[in-house]
N, C-alpha and C positions, 0 to 999 in steps of 0.2 A: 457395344462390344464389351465383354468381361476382361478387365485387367487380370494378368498372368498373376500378380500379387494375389487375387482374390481367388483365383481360380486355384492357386498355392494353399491359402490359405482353408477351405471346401475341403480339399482332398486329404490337409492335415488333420483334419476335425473328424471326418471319419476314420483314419488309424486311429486317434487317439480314442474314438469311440470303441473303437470292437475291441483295442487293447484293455480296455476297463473292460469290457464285458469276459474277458477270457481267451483262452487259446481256441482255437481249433484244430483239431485232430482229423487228418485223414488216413483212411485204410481201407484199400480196393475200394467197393461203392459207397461205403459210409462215411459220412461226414460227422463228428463228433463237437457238440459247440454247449459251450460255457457250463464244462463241469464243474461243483461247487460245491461245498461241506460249509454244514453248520459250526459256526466255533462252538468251543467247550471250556468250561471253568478248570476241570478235573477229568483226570486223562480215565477217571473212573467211571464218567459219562459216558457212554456210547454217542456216535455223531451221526448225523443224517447224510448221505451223499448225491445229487442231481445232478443230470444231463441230459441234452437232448443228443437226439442218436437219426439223421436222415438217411434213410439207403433211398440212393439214385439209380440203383440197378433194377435189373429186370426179375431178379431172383432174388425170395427172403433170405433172411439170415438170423438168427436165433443168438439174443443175449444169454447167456448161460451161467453167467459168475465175475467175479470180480476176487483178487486180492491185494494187499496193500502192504507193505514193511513197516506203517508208521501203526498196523495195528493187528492183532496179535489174529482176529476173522475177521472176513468180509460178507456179511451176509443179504443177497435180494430178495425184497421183502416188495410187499403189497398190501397196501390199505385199505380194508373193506368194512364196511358198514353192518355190523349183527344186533338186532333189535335196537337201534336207535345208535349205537357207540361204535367208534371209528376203531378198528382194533390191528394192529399188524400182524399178515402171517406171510410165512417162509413163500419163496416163488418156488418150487423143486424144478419144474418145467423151464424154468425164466420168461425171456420175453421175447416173444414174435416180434420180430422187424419187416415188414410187409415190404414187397417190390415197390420202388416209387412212393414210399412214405414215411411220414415224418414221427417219430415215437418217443414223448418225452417221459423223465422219470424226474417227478414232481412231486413235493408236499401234497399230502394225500392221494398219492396214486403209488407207482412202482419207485421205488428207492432203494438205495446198498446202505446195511449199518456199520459204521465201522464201528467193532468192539474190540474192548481189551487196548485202548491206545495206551501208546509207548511214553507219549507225552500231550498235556492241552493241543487242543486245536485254537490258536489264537490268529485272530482277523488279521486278513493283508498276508498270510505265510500260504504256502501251496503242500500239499499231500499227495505223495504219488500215488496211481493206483493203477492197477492191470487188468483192463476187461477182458473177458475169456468169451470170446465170437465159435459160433456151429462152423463157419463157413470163413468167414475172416483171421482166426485164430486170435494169437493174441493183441493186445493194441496197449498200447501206455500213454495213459494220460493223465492230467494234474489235474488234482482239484482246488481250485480258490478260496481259500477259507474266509468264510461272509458269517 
């Protein structure tokens, strides 16, 4: 038999777990988890921004944009491979979110740049930011600055 102490103490461990990893965001079928920005020295740096994005629905939904107050554009970008070098360019289309699938935006794949910050992005502080959905409209969520 598991003492209720122990069984207490399991259940604490994962709050404290998903709380370190991040908020999660929902909005209609989408589940939005551990979005997060690169810190910066110099609010003169641009910063990187990642999420993962699940639509549990039966219908896609099209990421389409992001913007931010902490920075002056939000831009979604794409990392592709041209003769050997990793290079970023603009998403204009954004990004398909598939029925029933899971769509991360990761160091070297789909990401938002924040430019023009207002001020550093320094570890441990959050940045708001406003994803702009085809089908979901808009949705606000923070990002963790790592």
């Amino acid at each position: 038999m598991i003492s209720r102490r122990f069984t207490a103490f399991v259940a604490a461990s994962f709050l404290f777990a998903g709380a370190a990893l991040g908020q999660d965001f929902l909005v209609d079928d989408l589940v939005i988890t551990h979005p997060w920005a690169r810190a910066t020295a110099t609010p003169s740096v641009p910063s990187a921004g990642y999420l993962v994005i699940e639509n549990t629905g039966t219908e896609g939904d099209r990421l389409l944009g992001a913007n931010s107050s902490a920075a002056a554009r939000v831009e979604l970008h794409r990392t592709v491979i041209e003769d050997g070098i990793a290079r970023m360019r603009p998403a204009p289309d954004g990004v398909i979110l598939p029925a029933d699938a899971i769509v991360e935006l990761a160091p070297g794949g789909y990401h938002f740049m924040l430019m023009g910050l207002a001020l550093p992005l320094a570890a441990g502080t959050r940045v708001p930011l406003t994803l702009r959905f085809e089908r979901a409209g808009e949705v606000e969520v923070e990002l963790a600055v790592e």
